[in-house]
VODRENKE-330209 format. One line per field, with one value per atom (N, C-alpha, C): x, y, z; residue in three letters; residue number from 1; atom name. Coordinates in pm, whole numbers, plus 50000, padded with zeros to 5 digits. Layout:
xx: c(X  ...) $
yy: c(Y  ...) $
zz: c(Z  ...) $
residu: c(ala  ...) $
num: c(NUM  ...) $
atome: c(CA  ...) $
***
This chain:
xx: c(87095  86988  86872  86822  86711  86596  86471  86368  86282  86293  86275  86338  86457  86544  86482  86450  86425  86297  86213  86057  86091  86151  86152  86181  86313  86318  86240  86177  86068  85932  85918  85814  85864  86002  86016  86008  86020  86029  85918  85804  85665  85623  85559  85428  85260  85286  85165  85193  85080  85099  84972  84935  84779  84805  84721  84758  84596  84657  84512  84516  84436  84472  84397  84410  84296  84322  84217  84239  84373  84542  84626  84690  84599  84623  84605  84514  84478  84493  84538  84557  84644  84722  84819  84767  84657  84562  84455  84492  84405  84222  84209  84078  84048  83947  83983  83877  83927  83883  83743  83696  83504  83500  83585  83580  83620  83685  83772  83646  83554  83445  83297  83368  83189  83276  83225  83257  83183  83172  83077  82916  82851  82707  82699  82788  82754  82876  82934  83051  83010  82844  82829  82806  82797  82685  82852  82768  82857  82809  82896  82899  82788  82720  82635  82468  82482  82371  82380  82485  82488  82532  82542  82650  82559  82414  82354  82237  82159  82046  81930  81937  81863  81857  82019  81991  81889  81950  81849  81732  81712  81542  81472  81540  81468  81483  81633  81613  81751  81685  81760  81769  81719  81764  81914  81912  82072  82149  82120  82224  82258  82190  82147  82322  82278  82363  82496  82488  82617  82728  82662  82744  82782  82678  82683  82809  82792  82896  83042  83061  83173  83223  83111  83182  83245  83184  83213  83355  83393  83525  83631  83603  83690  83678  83584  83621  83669  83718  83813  83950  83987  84093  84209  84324  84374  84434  84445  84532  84683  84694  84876  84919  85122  85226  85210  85140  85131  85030  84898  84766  84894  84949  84948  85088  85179  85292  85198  85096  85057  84971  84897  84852  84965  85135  85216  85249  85220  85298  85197  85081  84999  85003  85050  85137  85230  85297  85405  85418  85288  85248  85102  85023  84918  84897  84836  84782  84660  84550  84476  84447  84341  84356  84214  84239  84139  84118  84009  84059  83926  83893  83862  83817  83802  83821  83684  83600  83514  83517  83632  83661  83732  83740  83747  83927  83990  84142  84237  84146  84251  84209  84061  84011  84091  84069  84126  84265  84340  84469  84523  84396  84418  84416  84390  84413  84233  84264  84125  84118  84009  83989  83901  83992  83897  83744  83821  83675  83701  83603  83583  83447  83603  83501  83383  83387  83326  83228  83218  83133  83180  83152  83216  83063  83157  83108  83015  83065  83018  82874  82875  82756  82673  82542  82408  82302  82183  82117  81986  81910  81781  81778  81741  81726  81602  81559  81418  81459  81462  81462  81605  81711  81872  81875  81837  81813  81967  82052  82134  82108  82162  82070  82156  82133  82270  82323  82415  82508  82454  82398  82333  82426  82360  82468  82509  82600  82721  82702  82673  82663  82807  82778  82944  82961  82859  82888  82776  82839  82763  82611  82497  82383  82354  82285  82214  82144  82006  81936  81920  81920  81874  81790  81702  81598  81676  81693  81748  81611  81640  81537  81493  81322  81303  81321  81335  81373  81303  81336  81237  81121  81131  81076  80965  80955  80847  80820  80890  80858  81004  81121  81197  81313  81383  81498  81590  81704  81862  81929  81976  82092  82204  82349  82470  82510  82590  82639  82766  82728  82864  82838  82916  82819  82834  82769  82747  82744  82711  82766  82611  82625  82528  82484  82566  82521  82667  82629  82715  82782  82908  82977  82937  82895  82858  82865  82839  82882  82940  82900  83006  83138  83125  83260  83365  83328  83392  83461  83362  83379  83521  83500  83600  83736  83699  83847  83885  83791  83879  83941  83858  83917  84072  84087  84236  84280  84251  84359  84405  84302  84277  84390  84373  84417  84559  84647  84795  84867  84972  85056  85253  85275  85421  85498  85572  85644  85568  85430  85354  85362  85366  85353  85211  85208  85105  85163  85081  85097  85014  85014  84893  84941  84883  84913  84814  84831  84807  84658  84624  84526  84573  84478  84494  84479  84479  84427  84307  84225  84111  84006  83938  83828  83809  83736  83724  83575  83518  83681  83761  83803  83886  84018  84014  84134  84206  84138  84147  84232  84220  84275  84429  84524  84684  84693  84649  84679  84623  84527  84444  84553  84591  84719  84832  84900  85005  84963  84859  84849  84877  84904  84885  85021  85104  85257  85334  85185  85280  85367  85397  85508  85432  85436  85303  85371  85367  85462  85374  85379  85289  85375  85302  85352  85277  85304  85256  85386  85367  85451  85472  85368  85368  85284  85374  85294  85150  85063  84949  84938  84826  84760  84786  84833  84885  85000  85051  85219  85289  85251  85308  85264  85160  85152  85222  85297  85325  85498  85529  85699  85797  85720  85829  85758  85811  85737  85837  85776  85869  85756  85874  85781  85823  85696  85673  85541  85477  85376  85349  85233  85197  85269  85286  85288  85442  85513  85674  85720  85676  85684  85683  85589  85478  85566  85606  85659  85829  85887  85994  86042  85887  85884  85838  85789  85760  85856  85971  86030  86114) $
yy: c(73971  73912  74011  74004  74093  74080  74165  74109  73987  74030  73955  73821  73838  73674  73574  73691  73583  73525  73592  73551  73443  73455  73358  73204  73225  73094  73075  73130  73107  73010  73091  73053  72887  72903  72745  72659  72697  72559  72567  72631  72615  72519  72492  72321  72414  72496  72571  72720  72775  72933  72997  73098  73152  73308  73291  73461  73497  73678  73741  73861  73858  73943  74063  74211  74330  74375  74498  74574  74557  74595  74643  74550  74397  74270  74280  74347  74353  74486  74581  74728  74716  74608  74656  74588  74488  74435  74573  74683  74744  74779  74697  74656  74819  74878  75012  75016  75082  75063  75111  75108  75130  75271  75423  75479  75522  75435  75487  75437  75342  75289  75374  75512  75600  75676  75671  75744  75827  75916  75983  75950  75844  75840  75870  75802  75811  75879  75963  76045  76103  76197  76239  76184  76085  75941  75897  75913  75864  75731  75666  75515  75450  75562  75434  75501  75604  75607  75471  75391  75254  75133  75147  74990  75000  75014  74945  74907  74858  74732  74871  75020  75149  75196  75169  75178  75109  74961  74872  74892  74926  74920  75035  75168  75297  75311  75289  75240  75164  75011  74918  74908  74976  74988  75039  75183  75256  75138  75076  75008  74921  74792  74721  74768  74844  74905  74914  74980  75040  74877  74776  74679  74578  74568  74526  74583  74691  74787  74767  74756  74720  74566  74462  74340  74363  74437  74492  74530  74579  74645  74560  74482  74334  74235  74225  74130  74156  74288  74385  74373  74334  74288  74169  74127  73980  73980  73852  73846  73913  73938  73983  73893  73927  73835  73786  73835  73789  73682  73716  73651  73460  73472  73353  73336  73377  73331  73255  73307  73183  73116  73133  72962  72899  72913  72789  72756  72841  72784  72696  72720  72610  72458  72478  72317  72251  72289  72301  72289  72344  72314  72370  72335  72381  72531  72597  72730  72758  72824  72899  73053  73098  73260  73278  73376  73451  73610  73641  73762  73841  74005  74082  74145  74121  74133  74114  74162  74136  74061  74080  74066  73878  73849  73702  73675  73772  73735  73637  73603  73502  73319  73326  73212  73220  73313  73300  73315  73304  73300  73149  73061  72953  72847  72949  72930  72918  72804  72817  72942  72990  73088  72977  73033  72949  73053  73183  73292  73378  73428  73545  73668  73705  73795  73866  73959  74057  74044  73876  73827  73852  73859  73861  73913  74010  74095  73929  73839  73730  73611  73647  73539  73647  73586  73693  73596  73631  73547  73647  73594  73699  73744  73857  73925  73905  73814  73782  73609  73525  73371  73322  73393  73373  73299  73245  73113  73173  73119  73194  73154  73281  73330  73332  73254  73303  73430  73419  73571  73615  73727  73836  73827  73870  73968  74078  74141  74237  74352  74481  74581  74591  74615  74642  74804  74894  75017  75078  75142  75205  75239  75245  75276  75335  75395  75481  75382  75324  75182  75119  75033  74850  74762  74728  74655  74526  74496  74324  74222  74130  74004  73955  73929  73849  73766  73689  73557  73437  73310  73219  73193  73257  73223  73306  73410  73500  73615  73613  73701  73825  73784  73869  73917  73992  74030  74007  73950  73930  74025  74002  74117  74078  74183  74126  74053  73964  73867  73970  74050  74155  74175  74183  74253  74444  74463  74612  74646  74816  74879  74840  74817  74787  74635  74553  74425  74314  74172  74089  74065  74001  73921  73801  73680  73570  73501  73444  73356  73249  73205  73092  73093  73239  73303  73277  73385  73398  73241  73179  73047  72994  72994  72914  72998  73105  73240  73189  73181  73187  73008  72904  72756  72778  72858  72869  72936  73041  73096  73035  72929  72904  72753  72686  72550  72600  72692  72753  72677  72613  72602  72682  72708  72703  72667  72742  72708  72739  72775  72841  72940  73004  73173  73203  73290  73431  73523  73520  73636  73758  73878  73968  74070  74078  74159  74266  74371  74479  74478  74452  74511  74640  74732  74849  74854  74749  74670  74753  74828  74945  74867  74762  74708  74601  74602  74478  74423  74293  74228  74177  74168  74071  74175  74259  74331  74269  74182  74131  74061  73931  73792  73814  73875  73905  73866  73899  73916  73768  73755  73645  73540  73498  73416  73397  73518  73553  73495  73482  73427  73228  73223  73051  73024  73089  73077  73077  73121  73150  73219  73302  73375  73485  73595  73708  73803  73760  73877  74006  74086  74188  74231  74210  74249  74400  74501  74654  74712  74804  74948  75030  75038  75105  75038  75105  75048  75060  74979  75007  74979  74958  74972  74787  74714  74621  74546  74659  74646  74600  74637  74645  74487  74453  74251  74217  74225  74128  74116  74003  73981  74027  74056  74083  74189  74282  74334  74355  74325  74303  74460  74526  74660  74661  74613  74607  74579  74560  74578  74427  74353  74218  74175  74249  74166  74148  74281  74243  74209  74195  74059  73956  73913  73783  73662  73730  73640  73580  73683  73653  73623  73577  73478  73349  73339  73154  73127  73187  73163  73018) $
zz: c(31505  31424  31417  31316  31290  31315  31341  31372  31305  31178  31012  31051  31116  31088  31234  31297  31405  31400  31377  31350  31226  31145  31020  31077  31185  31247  31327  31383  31484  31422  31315  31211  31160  31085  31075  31161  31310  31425  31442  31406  31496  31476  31575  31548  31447  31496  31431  31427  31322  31319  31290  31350  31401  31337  31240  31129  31204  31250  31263  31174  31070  30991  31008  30979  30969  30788  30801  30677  30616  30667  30659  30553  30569  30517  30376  30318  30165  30134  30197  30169  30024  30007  29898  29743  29761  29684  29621  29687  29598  29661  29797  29844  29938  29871  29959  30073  30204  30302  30336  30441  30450  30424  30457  30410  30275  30198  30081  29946  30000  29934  29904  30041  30012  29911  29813  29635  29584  29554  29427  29445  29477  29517  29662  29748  29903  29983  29893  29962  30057  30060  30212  30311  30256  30365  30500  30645  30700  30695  30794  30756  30874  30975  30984  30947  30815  30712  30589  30651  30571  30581  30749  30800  30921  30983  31136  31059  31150  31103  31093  31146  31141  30978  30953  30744  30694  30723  30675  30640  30765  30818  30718  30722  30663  30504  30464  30306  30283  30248  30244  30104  29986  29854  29836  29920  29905  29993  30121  30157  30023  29997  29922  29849  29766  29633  29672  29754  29815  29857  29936  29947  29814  29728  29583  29532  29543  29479  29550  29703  29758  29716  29687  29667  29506  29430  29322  29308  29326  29370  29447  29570  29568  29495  29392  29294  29182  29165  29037  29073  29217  29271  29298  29283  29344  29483  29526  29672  29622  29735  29719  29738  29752  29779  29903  29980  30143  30151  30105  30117  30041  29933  29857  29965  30037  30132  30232  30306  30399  30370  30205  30150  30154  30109  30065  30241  30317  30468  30523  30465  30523  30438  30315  30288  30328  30422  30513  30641  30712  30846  30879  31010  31015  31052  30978  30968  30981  31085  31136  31108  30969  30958  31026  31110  31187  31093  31056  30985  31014  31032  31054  30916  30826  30673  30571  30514  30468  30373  30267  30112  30148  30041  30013  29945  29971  29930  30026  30079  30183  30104  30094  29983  29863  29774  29681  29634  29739  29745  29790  29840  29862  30041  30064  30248  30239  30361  30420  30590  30570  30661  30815  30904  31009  31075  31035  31113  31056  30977  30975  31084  31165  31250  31229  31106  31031  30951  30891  30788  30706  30600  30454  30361  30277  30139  30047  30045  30017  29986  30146  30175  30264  30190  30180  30313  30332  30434  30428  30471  30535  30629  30635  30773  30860  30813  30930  30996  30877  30929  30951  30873  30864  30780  30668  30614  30538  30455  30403  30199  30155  30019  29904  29828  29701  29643  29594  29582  29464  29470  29341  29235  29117  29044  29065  29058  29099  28993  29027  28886  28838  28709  28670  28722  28754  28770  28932  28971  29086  29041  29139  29066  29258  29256  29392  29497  29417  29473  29402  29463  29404  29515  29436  29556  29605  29709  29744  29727  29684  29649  29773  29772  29885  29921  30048  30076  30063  30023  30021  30105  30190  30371  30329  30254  30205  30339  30409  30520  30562  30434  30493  30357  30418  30267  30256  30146  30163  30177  30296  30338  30325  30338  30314  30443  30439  30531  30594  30646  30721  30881  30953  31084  31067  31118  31111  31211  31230  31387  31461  31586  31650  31666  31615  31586  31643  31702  31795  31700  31704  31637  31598  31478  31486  31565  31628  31813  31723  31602  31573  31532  31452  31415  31489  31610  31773  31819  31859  31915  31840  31721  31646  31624  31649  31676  31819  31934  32070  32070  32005  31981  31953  31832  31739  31831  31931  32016  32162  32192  32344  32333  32182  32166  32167  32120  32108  32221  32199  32291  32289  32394  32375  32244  32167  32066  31927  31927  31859  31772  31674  31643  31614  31667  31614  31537  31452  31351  31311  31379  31388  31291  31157  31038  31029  31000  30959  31068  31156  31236  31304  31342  31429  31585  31614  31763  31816  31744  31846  31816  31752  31745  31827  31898  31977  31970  31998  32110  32014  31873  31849  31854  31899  31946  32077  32110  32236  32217  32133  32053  32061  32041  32059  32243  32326  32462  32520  32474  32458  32432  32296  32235  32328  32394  32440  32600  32628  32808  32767  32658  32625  32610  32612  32564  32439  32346  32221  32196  32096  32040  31983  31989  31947  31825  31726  31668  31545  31565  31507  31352  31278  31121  31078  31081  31034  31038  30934  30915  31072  31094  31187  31335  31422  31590  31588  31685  31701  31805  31851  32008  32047  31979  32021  32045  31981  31988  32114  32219  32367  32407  32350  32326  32292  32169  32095  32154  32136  32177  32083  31984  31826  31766  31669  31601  31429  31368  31155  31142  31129  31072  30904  30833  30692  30689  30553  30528  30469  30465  30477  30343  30245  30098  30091  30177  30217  30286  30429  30498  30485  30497  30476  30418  30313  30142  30242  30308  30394  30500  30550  30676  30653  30528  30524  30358  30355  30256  30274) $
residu: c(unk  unk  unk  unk  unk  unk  unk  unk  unk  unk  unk  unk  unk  unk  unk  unk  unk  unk  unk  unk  unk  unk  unk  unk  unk  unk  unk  unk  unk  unk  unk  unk  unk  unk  unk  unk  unk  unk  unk  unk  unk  unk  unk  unk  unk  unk  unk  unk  unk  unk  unk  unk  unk  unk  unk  unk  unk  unk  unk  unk  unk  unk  unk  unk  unk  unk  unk  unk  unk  unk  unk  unk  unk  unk  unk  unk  unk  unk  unk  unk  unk  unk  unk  unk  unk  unk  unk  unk  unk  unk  unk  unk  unk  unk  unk  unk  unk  unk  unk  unk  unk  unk  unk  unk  unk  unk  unk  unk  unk  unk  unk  unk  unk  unk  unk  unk  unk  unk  unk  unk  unk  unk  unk  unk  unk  unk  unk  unk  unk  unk  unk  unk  unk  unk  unk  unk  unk  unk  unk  unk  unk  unk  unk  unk  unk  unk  unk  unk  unk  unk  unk  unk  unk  unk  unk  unk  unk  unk  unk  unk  unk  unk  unk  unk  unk  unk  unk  unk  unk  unk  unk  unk  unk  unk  unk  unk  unk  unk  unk  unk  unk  unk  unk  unk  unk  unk  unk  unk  unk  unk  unk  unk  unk  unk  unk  unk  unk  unk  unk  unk  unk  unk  unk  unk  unk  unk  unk  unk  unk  unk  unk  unk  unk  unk  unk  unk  unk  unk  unk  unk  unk  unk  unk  unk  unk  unk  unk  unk  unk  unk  unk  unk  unk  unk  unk  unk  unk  unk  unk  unk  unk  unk  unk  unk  unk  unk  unk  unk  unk  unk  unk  unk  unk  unk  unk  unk  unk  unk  unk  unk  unk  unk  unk  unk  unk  unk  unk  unk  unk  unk  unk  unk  unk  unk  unk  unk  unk  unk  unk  unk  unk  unk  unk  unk  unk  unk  unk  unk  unk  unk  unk  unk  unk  unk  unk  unk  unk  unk  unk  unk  unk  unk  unk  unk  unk  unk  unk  unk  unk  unk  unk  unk  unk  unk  unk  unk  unk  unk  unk  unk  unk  unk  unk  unk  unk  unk  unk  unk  unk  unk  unk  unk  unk  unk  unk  unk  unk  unk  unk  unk  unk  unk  unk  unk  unk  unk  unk  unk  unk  unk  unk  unk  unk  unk  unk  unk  unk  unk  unk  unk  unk  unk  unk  unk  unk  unk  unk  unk  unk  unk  unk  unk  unk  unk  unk  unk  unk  unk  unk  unk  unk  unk  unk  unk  unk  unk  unk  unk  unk  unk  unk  unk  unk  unk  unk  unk  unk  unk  unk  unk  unk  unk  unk  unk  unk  unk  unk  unk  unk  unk  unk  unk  unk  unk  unk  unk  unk  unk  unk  unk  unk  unk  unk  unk  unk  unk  unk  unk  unk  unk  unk  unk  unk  unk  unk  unk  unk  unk  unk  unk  unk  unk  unk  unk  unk  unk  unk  unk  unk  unk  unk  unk  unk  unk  unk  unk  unk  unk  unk  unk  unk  unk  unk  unk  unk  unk  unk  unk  unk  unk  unk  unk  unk  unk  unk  unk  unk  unk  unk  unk  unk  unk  unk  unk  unk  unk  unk  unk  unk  unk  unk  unk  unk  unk  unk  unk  unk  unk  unk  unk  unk  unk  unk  unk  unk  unk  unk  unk  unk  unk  unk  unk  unk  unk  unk  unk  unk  unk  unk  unk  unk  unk  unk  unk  unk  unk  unk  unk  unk  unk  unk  unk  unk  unk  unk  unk  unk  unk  unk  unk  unk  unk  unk  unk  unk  unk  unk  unk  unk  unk  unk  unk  unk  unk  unk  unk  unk  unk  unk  unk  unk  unk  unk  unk  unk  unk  unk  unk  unk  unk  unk  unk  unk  unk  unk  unk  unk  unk  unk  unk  unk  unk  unk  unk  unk  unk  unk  unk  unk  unk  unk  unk  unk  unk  unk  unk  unk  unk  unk  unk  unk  unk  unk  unk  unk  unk  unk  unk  unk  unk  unk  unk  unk  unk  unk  unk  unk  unk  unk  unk  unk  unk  unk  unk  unk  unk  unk  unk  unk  unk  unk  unk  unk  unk  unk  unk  unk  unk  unk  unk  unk  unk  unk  unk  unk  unk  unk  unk  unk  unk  unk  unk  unk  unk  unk  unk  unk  unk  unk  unk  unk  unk  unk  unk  unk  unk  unk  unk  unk  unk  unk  unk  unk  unk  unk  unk  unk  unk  unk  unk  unk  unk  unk  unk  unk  unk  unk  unk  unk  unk  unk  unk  unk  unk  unk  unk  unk  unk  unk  unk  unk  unk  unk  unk  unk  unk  unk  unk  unk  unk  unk  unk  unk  unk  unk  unk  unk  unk  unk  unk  unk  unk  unk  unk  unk  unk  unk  unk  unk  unk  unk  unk  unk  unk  unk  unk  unk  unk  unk  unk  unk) $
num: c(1  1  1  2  2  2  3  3  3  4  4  4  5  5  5  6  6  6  7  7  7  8  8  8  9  9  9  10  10  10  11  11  11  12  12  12  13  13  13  14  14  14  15  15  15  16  16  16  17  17  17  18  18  18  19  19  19  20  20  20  21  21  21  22  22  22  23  23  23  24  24  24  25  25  25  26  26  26  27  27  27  28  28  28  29  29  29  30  30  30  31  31  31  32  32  32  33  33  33  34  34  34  35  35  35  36  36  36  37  37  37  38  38  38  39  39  39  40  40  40  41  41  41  42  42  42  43  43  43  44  44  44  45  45  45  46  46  46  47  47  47  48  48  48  49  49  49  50  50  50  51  51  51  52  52  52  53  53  53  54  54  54  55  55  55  56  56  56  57  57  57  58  58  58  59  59  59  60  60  60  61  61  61  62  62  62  63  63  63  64  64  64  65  65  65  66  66  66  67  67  67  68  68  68  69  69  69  70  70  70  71  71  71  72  72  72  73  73  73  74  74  74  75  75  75  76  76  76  77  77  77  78  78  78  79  79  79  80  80  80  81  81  81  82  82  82  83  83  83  84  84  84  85  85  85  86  86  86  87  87  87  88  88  88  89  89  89  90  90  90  91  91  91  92  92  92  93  93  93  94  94  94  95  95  95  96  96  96  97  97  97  98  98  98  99  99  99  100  100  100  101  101  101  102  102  102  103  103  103  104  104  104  105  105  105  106  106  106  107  107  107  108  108  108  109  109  109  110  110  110  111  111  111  112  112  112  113  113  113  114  114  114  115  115  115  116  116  116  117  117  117  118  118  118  119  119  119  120  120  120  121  121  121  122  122  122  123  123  123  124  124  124  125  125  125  126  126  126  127  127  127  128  128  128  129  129  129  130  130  130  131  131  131  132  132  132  133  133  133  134  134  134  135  135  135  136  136  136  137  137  137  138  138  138  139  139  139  140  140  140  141  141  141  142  142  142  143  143  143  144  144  144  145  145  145  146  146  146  147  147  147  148  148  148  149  149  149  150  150  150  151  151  151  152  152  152  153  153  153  154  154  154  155  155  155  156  156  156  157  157  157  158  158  158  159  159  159  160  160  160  161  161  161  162  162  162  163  163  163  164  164  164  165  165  165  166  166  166  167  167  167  168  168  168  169  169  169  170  170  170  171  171  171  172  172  172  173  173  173  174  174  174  175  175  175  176  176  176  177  177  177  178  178  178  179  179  179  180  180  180  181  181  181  182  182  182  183  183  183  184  184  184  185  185  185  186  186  186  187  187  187  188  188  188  189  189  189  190  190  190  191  191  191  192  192  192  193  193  193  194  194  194  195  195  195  196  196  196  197  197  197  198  198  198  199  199  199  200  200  200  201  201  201  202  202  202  203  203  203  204  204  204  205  205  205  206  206  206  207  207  207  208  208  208  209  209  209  210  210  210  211  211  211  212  212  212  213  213  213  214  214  214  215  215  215  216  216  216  217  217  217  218  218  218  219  219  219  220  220  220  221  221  221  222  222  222  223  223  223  224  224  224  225  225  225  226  226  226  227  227  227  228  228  228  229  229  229  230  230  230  231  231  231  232  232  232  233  233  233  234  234  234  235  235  235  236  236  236  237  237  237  238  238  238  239  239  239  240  240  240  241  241  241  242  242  242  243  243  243  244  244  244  245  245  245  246  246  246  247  247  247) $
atome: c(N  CA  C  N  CA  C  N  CA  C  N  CA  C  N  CA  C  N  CA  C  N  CA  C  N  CA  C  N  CA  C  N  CA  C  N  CA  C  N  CA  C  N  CA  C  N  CA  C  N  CA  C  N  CA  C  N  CA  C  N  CA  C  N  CA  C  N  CA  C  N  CA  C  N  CA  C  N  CA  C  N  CA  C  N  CA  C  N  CA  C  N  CA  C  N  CA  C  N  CA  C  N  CA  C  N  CA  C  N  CA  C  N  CA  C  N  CA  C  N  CA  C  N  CA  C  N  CA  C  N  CA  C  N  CA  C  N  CA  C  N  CA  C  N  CA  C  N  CA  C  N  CA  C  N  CA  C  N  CA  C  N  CA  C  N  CA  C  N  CA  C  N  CA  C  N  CA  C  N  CA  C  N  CA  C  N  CA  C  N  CA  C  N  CA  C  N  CA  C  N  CA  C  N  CA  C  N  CA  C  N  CA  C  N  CA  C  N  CA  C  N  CA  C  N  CA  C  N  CA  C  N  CA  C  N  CA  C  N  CA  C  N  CA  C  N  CA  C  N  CA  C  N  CA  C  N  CA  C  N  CA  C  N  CA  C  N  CA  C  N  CA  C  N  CA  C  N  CA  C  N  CA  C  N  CA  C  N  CA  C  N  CA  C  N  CA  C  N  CA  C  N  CA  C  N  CA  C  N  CA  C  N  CA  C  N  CA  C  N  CA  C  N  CA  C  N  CA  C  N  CA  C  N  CA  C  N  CA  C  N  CA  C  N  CA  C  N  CA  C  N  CA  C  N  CA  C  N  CA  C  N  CA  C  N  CA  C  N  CA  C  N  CA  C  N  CA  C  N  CA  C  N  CA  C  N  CA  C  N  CA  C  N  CA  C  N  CA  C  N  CA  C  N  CA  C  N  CA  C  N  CA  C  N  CA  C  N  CA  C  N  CA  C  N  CA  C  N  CA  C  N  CA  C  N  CA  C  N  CA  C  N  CA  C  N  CA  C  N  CA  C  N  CA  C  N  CA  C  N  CA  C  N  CA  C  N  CA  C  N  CA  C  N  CA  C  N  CA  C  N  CA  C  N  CA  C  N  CA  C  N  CA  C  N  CA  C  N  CA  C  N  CA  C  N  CA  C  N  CA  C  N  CA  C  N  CA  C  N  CA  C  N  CA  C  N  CA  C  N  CA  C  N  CA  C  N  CA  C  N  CA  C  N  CA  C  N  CA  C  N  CA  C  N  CA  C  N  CA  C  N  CA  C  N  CA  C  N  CA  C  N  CA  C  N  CA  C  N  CA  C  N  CA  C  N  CA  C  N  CA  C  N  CA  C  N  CA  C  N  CA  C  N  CA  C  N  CA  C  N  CA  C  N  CA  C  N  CA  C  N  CA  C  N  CA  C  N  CA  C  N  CA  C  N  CA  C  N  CA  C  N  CA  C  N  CA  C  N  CA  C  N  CA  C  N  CA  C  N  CA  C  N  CA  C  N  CA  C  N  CA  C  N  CA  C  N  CA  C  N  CA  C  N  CA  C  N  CA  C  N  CA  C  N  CA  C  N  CA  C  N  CA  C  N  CA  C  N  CA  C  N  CA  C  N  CA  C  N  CA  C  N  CA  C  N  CA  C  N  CA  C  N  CA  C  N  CA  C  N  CA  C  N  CA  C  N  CA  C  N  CA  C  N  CA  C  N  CA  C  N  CA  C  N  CA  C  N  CA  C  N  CA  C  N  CA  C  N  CA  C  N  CA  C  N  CA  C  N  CA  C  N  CA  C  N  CA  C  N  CA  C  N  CA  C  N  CA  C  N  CA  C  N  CA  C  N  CA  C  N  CA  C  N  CA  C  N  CA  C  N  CA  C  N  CA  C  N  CA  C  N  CA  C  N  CA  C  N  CA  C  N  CA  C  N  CA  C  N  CA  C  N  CA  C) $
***
């Protein structure tokens, strides 16, 4: 039996199934990664001349633009065959996506997301009161700066709803990631797609899963630093997997 065949039955007997998704998850959607996004305006720019709360602070016009411009670009995009395989498995049984992911292809593919670790390209907030801020308009084309609008609170600016380097994970995010991993029982699957296991802590979350008695099975092309977790490993890529484990 194949790896593919066994995870597939595994997947049909579960009482539940716990998707942790990374980048690797929308790679085939077209969604290009934090470096594949510095382009032609911010090609020299490393990434934390535009991802710590130090950008912000010194010129939050170029940040500003630059993330406009990234949600820009996931919304020129659709979910793949994978993202819409575990919306239909969650009509079918209960499903939990934990995802590491900025972009919104797991919504619009139909699944509800239980955490997003990372925040999302999405939802905006102030950076002084947190109050949270409606979603701008989107340039149709890259521009250098753009001022972000002030906040109602009058004391602060809308920033993107992402975490950045130097900054905690949402504690509510978290909370509701370690709930979906801590509640797992025996007979369970995990499903850890296209992550690289080096970010933590939700690099953690596979080992984490696996002390509860689930079933840990890692979906990537290739091994990663969590491989040696997981009990199974389907080496394919989410949009050719995915579709052939909740078929």
């Amino acid at each position: 039996m194949s790896a593919l065949e066994e995870v597939r039955r595994e997947v049909r007997a579960a009482r539940r199934v716990l998707v942790l998704t990374g980048a690797g998850m929308s790679a085939e959607s077209g969604v290009p990664t934090f470096r594949g996004a510095q382009t032609g305006l911010w090609q020299r720019l490393d990434p934390r001349d535009l991802a710590t709360p130090d950008a912000w602070e010194h010129d939050r016009e170029r940040v500003w633009a630059w993330y406009l411009w990234r949600a820009a670009l996931v919304r020129a995009v659709e979910p793949n065959a994978g993202h819409h395989a575990l919306a239909a498995l969650a009509e079918a049984k209960p499903v939990d996506v934990v995802t590491q992911n900025v972009d919104d292809l797991h919504e619009r593919a139909g699944s509800r997301v239980t955490a997003h670790l990372h925040g999302s390209l999405f939802s905006y907030r102030c950076d002084t009161c947190g109050r949270p801020a409606p979603s701008p308009d989107l340039p149709a084309a890259p521009v250098e700066r753009l001022a972000p609008p002030l906040c109602g609170c009058g004391e602060g600016w809308v920033r993107p709803g992402v975490v950045w380097f130097e900054e905690a994970l949402p504690l509510d995010e978290w909370r509701a990631a370690e709930d979906a991993v801590l509640t797992l029982q025996r007979g369970d699957v995990v499903l850890v797609v296209g992550t690289s296991g080096v970010v933590y802590p939700a690099a953690g979350l596979p080992a984490m899963a696996r002390s509860t008695g689930a079933l840990v099975v890692e979906v990537n092309p290739q091994p990663t630093d969590v491989t040696d977790v997981c009990h199974l490993a389907v080496r394919a890529s989410a949009a050719e997997a995915l579709p052939a484990l909740v078929d």
